[in-house]
C-alpha positions in Angstrom: -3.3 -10.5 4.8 -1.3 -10.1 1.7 0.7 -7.4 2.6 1.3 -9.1 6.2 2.8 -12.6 4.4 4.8 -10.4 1.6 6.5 -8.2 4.5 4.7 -4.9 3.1 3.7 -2.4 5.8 0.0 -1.3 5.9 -1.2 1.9 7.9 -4.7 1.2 7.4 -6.1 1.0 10.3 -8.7 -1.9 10.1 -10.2 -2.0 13.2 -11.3 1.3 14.0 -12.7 1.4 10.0 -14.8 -1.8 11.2 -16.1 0.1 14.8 -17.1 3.4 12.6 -19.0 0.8 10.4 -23.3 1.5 10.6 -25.9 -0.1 8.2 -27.7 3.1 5.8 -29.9 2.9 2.8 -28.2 3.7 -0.1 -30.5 6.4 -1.9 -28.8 5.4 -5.5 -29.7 2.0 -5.6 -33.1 0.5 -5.1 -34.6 -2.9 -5.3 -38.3 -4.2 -5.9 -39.8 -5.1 -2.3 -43.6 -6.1 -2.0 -44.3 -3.9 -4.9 -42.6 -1.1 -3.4 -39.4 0.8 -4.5 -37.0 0.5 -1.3 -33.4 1.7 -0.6 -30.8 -1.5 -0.2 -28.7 -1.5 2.9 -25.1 -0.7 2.7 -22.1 -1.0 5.2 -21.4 3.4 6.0 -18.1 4.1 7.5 -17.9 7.7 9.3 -16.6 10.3 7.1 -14.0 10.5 9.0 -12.4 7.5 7.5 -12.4 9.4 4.0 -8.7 10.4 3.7 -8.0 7.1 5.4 -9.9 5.2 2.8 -8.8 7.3 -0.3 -4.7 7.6 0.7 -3.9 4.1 2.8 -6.7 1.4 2.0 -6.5 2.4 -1.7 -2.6 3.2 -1.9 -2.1 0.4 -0.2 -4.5 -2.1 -3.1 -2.3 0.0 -5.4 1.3 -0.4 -3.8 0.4 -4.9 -3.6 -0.3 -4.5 -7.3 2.7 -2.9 -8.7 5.1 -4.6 -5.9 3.4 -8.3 -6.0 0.5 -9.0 -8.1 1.2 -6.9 -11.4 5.3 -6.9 -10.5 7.4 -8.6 -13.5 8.9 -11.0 -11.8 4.9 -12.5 -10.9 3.9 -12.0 -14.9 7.1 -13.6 -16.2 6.0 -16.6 -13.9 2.8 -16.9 -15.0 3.8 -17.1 -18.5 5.5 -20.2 -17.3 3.0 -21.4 -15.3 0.7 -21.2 -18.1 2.9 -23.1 -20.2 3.6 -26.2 -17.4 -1.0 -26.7 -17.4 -1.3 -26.1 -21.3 1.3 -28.9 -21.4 -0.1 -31.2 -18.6 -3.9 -30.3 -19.9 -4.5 -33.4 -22.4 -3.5 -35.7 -20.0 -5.7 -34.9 -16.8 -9.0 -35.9 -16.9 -11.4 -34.9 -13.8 -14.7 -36.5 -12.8 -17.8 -33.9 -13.3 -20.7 -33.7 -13.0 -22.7 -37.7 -13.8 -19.4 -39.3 -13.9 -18.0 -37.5 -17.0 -14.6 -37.3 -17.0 -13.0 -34.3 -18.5 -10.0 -31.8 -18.8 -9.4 -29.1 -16.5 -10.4 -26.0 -19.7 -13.3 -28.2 -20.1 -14.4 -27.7 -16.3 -13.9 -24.0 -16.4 -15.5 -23.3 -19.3 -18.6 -25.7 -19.0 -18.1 -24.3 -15.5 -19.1 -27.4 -13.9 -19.0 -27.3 -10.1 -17.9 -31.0 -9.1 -15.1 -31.2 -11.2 -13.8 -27.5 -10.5 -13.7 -27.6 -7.1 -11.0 -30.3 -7.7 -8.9 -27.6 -9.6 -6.8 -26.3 -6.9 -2.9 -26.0 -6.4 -2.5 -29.8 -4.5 -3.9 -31.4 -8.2 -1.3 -29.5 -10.0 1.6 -30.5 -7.5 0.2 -34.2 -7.5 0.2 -34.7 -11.1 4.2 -33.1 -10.8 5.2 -36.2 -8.8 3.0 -38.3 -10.4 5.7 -40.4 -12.7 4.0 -40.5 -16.1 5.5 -40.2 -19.0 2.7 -38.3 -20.4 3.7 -35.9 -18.2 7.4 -35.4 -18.2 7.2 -32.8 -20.8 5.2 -30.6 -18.1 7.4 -31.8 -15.4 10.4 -30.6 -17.0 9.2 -27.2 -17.6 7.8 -26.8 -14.2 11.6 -27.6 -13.1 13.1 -25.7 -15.4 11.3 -22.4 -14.9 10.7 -23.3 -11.2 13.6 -25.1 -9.7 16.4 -24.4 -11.7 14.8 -20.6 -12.1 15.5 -20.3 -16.0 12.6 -18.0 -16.5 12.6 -15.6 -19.0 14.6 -12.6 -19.4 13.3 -9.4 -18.5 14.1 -6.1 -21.3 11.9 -3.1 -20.9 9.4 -1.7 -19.1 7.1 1.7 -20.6 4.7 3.4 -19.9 2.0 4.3 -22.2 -1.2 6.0 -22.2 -2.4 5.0 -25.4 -4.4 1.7 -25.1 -3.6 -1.1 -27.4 -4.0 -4.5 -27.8 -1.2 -7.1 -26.6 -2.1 -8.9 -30.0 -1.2 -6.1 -32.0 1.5 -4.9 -29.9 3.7 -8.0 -30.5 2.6 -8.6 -33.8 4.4 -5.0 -34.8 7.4 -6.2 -32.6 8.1 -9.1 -34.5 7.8 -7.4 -38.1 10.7 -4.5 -36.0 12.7 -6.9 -35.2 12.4 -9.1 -38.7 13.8 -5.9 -40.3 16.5 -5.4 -37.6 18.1 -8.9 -38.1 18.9 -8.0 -41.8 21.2 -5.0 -40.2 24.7 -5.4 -40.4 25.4 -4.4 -36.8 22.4 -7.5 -36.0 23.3 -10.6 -38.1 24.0 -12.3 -34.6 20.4 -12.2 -33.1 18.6 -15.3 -33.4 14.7 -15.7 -35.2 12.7 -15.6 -32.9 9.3 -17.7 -32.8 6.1 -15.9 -31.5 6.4 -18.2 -28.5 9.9 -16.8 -27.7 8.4 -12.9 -26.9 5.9 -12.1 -24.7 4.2 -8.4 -24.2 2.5 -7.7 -21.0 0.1 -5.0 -20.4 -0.2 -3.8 -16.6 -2.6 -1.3 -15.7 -1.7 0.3 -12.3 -4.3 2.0 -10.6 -6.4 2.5 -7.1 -9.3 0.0 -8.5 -12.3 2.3 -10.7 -9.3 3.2 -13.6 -9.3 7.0 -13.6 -12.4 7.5 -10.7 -11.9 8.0 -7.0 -11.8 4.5 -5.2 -14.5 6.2 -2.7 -16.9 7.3 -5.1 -19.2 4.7 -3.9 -19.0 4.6 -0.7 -21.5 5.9 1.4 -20.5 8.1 4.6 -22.1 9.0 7.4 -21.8 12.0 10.0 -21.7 10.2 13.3 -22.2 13.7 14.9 -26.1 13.8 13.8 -26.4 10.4 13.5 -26.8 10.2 17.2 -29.0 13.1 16.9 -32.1 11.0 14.9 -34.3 8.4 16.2 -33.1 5.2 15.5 -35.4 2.7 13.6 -34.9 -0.6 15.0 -34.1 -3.9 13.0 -33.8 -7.4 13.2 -30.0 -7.5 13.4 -29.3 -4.5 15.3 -29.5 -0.5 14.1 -31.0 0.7 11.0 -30.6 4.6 9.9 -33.1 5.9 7.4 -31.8 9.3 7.3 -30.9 10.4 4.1 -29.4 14.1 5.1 -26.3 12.5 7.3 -24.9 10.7 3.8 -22.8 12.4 1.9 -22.3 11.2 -2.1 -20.1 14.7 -2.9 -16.4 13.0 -2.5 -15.0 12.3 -5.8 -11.8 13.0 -7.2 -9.9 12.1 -10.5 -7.4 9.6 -10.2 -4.9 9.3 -13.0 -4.3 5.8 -14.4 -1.5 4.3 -15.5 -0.7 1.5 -17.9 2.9 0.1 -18.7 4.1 -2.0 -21.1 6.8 -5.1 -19.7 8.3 -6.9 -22.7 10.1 -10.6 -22.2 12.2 -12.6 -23.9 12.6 -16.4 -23.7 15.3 -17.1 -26.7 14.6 -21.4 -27.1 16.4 -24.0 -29.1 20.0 -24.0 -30.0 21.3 -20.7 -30.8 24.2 -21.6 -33.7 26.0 -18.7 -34.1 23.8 -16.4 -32.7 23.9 -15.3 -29.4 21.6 -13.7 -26.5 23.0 -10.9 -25.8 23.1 -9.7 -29.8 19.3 -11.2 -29.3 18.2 -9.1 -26.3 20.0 -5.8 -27.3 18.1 -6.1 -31.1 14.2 -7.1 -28.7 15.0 -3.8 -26.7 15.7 -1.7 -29.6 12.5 -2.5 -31.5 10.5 -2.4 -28.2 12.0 0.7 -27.4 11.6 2.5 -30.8 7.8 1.1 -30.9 7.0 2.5 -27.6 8.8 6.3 -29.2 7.0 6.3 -31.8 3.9 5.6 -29.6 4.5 8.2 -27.1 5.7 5.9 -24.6 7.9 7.0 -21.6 10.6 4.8 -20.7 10.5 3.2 -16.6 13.0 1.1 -16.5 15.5 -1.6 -18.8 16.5 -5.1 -18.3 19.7 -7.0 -17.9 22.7 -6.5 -16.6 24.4 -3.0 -15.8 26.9 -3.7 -18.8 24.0 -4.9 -21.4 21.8 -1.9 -20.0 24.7 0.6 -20.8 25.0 -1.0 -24.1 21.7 -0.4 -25.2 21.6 3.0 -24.1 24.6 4.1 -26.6 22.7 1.7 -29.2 19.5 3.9 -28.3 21.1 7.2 -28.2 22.8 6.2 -31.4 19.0 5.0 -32.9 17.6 8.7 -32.1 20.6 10.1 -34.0 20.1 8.6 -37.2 16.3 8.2 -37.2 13.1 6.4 -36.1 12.6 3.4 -37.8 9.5 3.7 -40.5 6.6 1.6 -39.2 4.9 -0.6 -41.9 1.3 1.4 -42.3 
């Protein structure tokens, strides 16, 4: 569905996977049944649809999350998003459960059912035509970022297998970039607020990190499957064979996480500007990311501001890493 309404093309073939589908027992995972230890059911496709599972089903998963759901245009957007509800929160109250009214966090996290099944896209877009002035402030973002599209500027993307915290990461950014306003060649970047950078971590994989998406998927040989007497069930064929499974498919995937930094510059900007702003982020990102054994994927901006900050970086590795603070 997802890759049909984003124009992606998928060569997984669904319905002959569905046609090769039988219902096994599952030898790994048992449940308690009238005091006996039984099998569960699971849905077996034919071995057969092995490769097919492993290269287009799970390339596929893995090609919709770095095009659409992961891509940096979709987590720029949510940053924004996120801002329009954490502005319109206070003022939305929803009825739950014995009449109590309450905000839209206080539904999730209570997790109560009659007020979050009112939490749906058609709330949001009501309360943004809804003309209160408690609201405006959220309106205005949402047209902003939205309508108008001045959404946050994209300036580096890495990849990085170390694992680190988003916290930490842009709390070490901002002390970087602190420092490299008092150089001489920097004076024109502007101070940035914590709410002006944003760090994204992506983790890009087929779905079980570094295992093979099939690992638990129980396949069938449809050859002597027809060879066995069938044990008929209520809802149609049951096999209780447990030599026509396999469990011995299983190979390493490797796992990938990258590293998308954003900035937002805010406010009036004096005699600063954006572009001395930007170039100064994408240094301190960059040399961050070095001295974490990142590998650069790609760089923001425009062609002339990417150029620029290459000679900045190639002129960085000349005289030196900066020193991290320990």
């Amino acid at each position: 569905r997802d890759a049909f309404y984003l124009g992606l093309k998928s060569i997984f073939d669904t319905e002959r996977y569905i046609k090769s589908l039988r219902v096994l027992r599952d030898k790994r995972c048992t449940i308690s049944a009238a005091e006996k230890e039984k099998n569960i059911f699971t849905l077996s496709p034919s071995e057969k649809q092995l490769d097919s599972l492993r290269m287009d089903a799970a390339d596929n998963r893995a090609s919709l999350h770095r095009k659409a759901y992961q891509h940096k245009t979709s987590l720029k957007l949510d940053f924004h998003m996120r801002r329009v509800l954490e502005l319109m929160e206070p003022h939305i109250k929803i009825p739950g459960k014995g009449g109590r009214m309450m905000t839209m966090s206080e539904a999730a996290v209570n997790f109560d059912m009659e007020a979050f099944v009112h939490m749906d896209d058609s709330l949001v877009r009501q309360m943004l035509r809804t003309p209160m002035p408690e609201l405006k402030a959220a309106q205005d973002e949402y047209n902003k970022r939205f309508s108008l599209r001045q959404t946050a500027t994209y300036v580096q993307e890495v990849e990085l297998e170390t694992e680190l915290s988003e916290e930490s990461v842009k709390a070490e950014l901002m002390k970087l970039y602190d420092r490299k306003r008092l150089e001489e060649e920097h004076t024109k970047a502007k101070p940035l607020d914590s709410v002006e950078l944003h760090v994204a971590s992506v983790i890009l994989g087929h779905g079980m990190k570094t295992e093979d998406p099939v690992k638990n998927v129980v396949f069938h040989n449809s050859k002597l499957l027809n060879g066995y007497k069938e044990n008929l069930g209520p809802s149609g064929k049951l096999y209780n064979f447990r030599n026509i499974v396999r469990h011995d498919h299983g190979t390493p995937q490797k796992k990938r996480r990258r590293w998308i930094c954003f900035l937002d510059c805010q406010g009036p900007m004096g005699e600063c500007t954006k572009e001395a702003t930007f170039n100064a982020v994408a240094l301190c990102f960059d040399s961050y990311m070095q001295s974490q054994k990142g590998r650069l994927v790609r760089m923001g901006g425009t062609p002339d501001q990417s150029q620029k900050r290459r000679a900045l970086r190639a002129q960085d590795s000349a005289e030196g890493e900066l020193v991290l603070e320990s």
